[in-house]
C-alpha positions, 0 to 999 in steps of 0.5 A: 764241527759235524761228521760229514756223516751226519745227517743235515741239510748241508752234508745231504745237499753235498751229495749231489741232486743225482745221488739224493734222487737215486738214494730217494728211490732206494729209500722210498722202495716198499714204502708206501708212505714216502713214495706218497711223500715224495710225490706230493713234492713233486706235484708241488713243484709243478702246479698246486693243480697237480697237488690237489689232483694227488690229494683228491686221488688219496682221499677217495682212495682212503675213504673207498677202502673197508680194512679194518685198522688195527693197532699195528697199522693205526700209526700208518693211517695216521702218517697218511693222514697228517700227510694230505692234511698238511699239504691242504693246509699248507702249499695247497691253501697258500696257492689256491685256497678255494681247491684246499677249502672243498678239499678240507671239506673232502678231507673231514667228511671221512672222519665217519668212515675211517673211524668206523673202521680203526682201533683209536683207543690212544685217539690219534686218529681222531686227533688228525681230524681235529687238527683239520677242523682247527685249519678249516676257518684259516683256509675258508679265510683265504678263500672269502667263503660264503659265510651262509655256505661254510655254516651250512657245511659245518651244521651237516658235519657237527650233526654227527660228531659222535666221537668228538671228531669236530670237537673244536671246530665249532668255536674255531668258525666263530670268529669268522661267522661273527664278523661284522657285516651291515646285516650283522653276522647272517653265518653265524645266524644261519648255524645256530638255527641250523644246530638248534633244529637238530637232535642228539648231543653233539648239535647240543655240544656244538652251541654250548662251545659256541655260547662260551665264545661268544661270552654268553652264558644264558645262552650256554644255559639255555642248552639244558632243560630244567632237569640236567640243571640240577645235575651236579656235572651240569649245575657246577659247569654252569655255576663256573660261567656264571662265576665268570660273569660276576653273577655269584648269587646265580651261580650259589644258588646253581651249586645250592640246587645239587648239593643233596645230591652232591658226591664227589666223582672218581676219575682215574682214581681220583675225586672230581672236585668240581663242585668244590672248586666251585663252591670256594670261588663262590665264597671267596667272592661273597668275602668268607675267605675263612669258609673257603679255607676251611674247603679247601684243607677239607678237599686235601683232607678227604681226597688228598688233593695237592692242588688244595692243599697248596692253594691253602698253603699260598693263603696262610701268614709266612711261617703258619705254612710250614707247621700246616704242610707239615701236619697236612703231610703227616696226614697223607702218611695216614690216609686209607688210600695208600697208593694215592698218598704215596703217590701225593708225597712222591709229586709234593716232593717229600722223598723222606715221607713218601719212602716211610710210607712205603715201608710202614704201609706196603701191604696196604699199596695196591700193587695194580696201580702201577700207574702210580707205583712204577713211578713212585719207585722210580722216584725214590730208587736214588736216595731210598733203594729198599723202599723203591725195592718193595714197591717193585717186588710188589707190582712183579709179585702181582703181575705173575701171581695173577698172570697178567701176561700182558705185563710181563714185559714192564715186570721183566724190566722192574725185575731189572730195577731191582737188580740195579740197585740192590747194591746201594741197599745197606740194612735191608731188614727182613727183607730178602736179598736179590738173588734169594729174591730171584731163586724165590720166583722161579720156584714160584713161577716156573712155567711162565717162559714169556716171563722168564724171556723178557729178562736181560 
């Protein structure tokens, strides 16, 4: 049975309407946020007038403010925002959808302004805006907008979806600009003609998105002049419709057009193997399983892509698999990007492998991924402690060496990680002990005290 303290609905409910008001109050005291809150509740229960009439107030109020939004307020404006959205898209629309469609409207318009002015590099911000251009068509719904109204307003936001505001919203209108009516689908029409008119990107992004909803891939073509046809981020996106379509010659001879030209991309680290992903599908669909097969090792081989290698590994006689992974595996263990191979056999998983690997090739890790390398050690921390050890000794040894204040903190708590298992280490080899370890960088690294402070 719950505590009479914890917090539910049943023990807050026995506290009486009085004491919930008075402890609300306390609560809400300097808190801008919840006395925001607690007001559209009580808007709500009077009127959706009233609703619409706090929501209108905080919207000008927000799109009038200049501040500039750092990191430290960002997450603020985010509650704010989330705060109005949902009651447009909530009470607001379920009452009086008309209000909450020219609110929505109020509501995305200040995308521009408030991006302008806020440090989105985690894209929460914009990521509340998307969330409105996802609740827009629902809301224009219910309120029967004007089909030839409601793609005009879209056409003036999608002009200026310069940081991916609007992404969505596009697609989202489709389904309700294309429904039938005795002179066909005059909304849609109407925001073709209007994006088609318009320069710069993110008209051009918005009738892409519209031509794949509506299945039409020529028109998803029809985007990009001759010149981007031929580029291979271009060539291949376009070869995957086609693919989609059944239209295999059209999209070999997409893919045929950029392979001179043809590298694979790195992102985040990794190759981009679109283009291959591409080329595979094609040959699966011409019958040459044996050719896409044969990619499909070569794209583990060369950029030690798991998702290859299991792809090929589905498509082999029972018991082939298990040599070829093993071989495939072994292969890792030798690649030259030692910090991604680790990574691979950490994900497959093969613990045994991936802790060799470290030991054998630590010097080869790079120490600066510790995207990859904090959790790889996490991983073998349990069954392999030395392994899991160097890795993080190494990251630390990076961090201070090449005084990366900023993580200081995560080296402070990998320091730790290692202070927690050094007793589960058995031959540590030539490796030296913890405390000798310890006493080592404070020798090293005296002088950097926001270091030393964030050690427990």
């Amino acid at each position: 049975m719950a505590s009479k303290t914890t917090l539910n609905a049943r023990n807050l409910e026995a506290l009486g309407a009085a004491r919930l008001a008075a402890l609300l109050i306390e609560v809400s005291a300097g808190n801008a946020a919840a006395k925001r809150q607690i007001r559209l509740a009580l808007a709500g229960a009077d009127s959706p007038l009233a609703v619409a009439h706090e929501v209108r107030k905080r919207l000008i109020a927000i799109g009038a403010s200049k501040g500039r939004v750092s990191w430290r307020r960002r997450k603020a404006l985010v509650d704010d925002l989330e705060t109005q959205r949902r009651a447009i898209a909530g009470p607001l629309a379920a009452t009086d959808p008309a209000e909450a469609l020219d609110l929505i409207w109020r509501f995305l318009a200040l995308a521009g302004p408030v991006l302008a002015r806020s440090t989105d590099t985690a894209g929460t911000v914009t990521a509340v805006f998307q969330a409105a251009s996802a609740d827009l068509p629902a809301i224009a719904r219910a309120a029967r907008a004007d089909p030839l109204a409601l793609a005009d307003r879209a056409a003036t936001a999608l002009a200026v979806n310069d940081q991916g505001q609007y992404d969505g919203l596009a697609a989202a209108l489709v389904p309700l600009l294309a429904a039938s009516t005795g002179n066909g689908s005059p909304g849609l029409d109407r925001l073709k003609q209007r994006l088609s008119r318009l320069p710069g990107p993110a008209p051009r992004q918005a009738l892409q998105a519209i031509a794949d909803c509506l299945g039409d891939v020529d028109g998803f073509i029809n985007q990009f002049d001759p010149a981007a046809r031929v580029l291979p981020t271009i060539a291949t996106r376009i070869a995957h419709r086609l693919l989609a379509a059944g239209r295999v010659a059209e999209a070999a001879a997409s893919l045929d057009a950029v392979r001179p030209a043809h590298r694979p991309r790195l992102s985040h680290g990794r190759p981009d193997l679109d283009w291959e992903d591409a080329w595979i599908a094609v040959l699966d669909a011409r019958g040459k399983h044996d050719a896409a097969q044969a990619l499909r090792l070569a794209c583990f081989e060369q950029a030690l892509s798991a998702t290859h290698l299991k792809a090929y590994l589905r498509r082999l006689p029972d018991f082939d698999d298990i040599e070829a992974r093993d071989l495939a595996l072994d292969l890792a263990m030798r690649h030259p990007a030692a910090t991604l191979a680790l990574h691979v056999l950490v994900s497959w998983p093969d613990l045994e492998r991936a802790a060799a690997l470290a030991m054998q090739r630590r010097a080869a890790l790079d120490p600066d991924r510790h995207d990859l390398l904090g959790p790889a050690a996490q991983a073998l921390a349990g069954r392999y402690p030395l392994a899991a050890t160097l890795i993080w000794r190494a990251m630390i040894d990076d961090t201070l060496t090449r005084r990366r204040a900023g993580r200081y903190r995560m080296a402070a708590r990998w320091l730790d990680e290692c202070r927690g298992v050094a007793g589960t280490i058995g031959d540590a080899g030539a490796a030296v002990s913890h405390d000798d370890y310890l006493e080592q960088l404070r020798r090293d690294h005296p002088r950097k005290a926001a270091f030393w402070r964030h050690l427990s």
